[in-house]
N, C-alpha and C positions, 0 to 999 in steps of 0.2 A: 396564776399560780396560787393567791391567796385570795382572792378575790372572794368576796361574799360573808370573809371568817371574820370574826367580833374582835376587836383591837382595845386593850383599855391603853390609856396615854399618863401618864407620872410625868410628872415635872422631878428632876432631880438636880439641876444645878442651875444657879442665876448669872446670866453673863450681866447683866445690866444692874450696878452697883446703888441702883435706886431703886430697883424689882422688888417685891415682896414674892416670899417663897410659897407657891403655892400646892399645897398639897393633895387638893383632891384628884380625884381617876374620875376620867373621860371619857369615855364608851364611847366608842368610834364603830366602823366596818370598815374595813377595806375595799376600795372600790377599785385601784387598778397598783398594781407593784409593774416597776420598770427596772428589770436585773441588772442591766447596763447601767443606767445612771444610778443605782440605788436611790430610787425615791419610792415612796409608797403615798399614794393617794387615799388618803383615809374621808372619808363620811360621819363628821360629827354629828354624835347622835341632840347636841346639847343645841339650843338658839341660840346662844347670845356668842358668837366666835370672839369677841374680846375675853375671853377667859381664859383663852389661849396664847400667850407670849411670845412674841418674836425674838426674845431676848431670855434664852432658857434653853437647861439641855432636856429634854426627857429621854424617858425610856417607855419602850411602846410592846408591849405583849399582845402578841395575837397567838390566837387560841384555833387552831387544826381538830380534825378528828382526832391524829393519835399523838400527840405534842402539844404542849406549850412552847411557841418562840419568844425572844428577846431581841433586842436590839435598842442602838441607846443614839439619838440625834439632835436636830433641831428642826422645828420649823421654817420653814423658806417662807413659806403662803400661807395665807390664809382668805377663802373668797365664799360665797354667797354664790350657785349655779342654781340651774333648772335640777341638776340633782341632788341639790341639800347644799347644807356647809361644809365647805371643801376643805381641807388640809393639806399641803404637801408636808411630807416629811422628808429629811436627806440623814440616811443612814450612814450613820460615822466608822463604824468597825465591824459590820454583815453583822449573823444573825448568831444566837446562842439557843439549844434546846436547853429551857428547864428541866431536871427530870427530879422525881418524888426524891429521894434523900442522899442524893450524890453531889449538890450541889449546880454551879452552871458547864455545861459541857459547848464549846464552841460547836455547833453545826458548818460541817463544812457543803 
């Protein structure tokens, strides 16, 4: 479903009370979305997967032809495959369209 579309990743909340808040964007791709479990399998674009926290919330924007999406979770995984460094994400409340000056609209 979204497979292929460029995902940046924000850190926006620290569960782990000794984390520092990290705040750069992650450029990712999505490599497979599971509707049922809401997980998305993102494809980090970066090396080094420790820059990614297991103990943090983000929010993950993937960008469509005619949309920007939202969605705000945690990582579960993070691994090393034959197809890059993997990500799993577990999406906490579905998805949000961005749109230009109305604010977030839930996409249902």
């Amino acid at each position: 479903m979204y497979e292929g579309n460029p995902a940046d990743l924000r850190m926006v909340k620290l569960i782990s009370a000794d984390a520092v808040l990290d705040e750069a964007i992650h450029k990712c791709q999505v490599f497979k979305y599971d509707m049922e479990e809401d997980f998305i399998y993102l494809e980090l674009k970066e090396n080094d997967l420790t820059t990614i926290s297991l103990d943090a919330k983000y929010r993950c924007y993937i960008a469509t032809r005619n949309e920007l999406l939202c969605c705000t979770g945690v990582v579960k995984e993070r691994f090393h495959s034959e197809d890059g460094n993997m990500l799993v994400f577990r999406i906490e409340n579905g998805f949000y369209t961005i749109s230009d000056g109305d604010g977030i609209e839930k996409n249902m």
